[in-house]
C-alpha positions in Angstrom: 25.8 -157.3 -32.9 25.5 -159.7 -35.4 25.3 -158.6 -39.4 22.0 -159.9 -41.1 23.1 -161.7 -44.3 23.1 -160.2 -47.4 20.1 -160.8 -49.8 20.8 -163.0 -52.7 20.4 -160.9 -55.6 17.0 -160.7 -57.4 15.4 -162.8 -54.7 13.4 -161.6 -51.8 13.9 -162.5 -48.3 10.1 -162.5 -46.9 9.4 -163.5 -42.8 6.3 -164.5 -41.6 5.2 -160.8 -40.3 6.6 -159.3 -43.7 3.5 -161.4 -45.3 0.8 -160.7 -42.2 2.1 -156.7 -42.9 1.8 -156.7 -46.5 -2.1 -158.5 -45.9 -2.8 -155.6 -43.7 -1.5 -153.1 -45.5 -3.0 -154.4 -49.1 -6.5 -153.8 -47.3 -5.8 -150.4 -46.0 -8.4 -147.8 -48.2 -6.8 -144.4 -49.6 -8.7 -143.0 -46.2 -7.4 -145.3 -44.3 -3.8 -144.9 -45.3 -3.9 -140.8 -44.9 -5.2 -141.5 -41.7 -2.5 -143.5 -40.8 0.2 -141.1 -41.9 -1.2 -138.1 -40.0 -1.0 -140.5 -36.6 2.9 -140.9 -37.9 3.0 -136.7 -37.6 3.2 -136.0 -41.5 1.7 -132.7 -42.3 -0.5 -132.4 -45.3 2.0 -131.1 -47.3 4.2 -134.1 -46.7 1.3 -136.5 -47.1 0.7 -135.0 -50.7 4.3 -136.0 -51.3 3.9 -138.7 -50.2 1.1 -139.5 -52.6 3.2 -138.4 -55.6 6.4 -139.8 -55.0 4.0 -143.4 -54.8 2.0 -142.6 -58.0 5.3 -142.5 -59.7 7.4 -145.4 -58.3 3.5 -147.3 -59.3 4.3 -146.0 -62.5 7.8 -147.1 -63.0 6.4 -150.6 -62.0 4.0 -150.8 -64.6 7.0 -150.1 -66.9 8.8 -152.4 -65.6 6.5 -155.6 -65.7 5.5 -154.4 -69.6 8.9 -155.6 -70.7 
């Protein structure tokens, strides 16, 4: 099986569906995204988890790009 190459560091390797995904999922309404993880078979539980662990790594972002 051949390896995929190794990202060059600090740069990101983006493919044409990557971009179409990222428009689709930039759209998607809080709803619309719970809605979607309960089809993937996450319980609420996980889904509230879910929500936190994002609400921090958004978090750390915002750090991030204030420096």
């Amino acid at each position: 099986m051949p390896k995929r190459k190794k990202p060059i560091e600090g740069k990101i390797v983006s493919k044409a569906e990557d971009k179409i995904w990222n428009e689709w999922y930039d759209k998607l309404t809080p709803q619309d995204h719970d809605k979607m993880l309960k089809q993937l078979g996450l319980d609420d539980e996980d889904r509230e988890e879910f929500q936190e662990e994002l609400k921090e790594e958004k978090k750390e972002i915002k750090k991030t790009k204030k420096k």
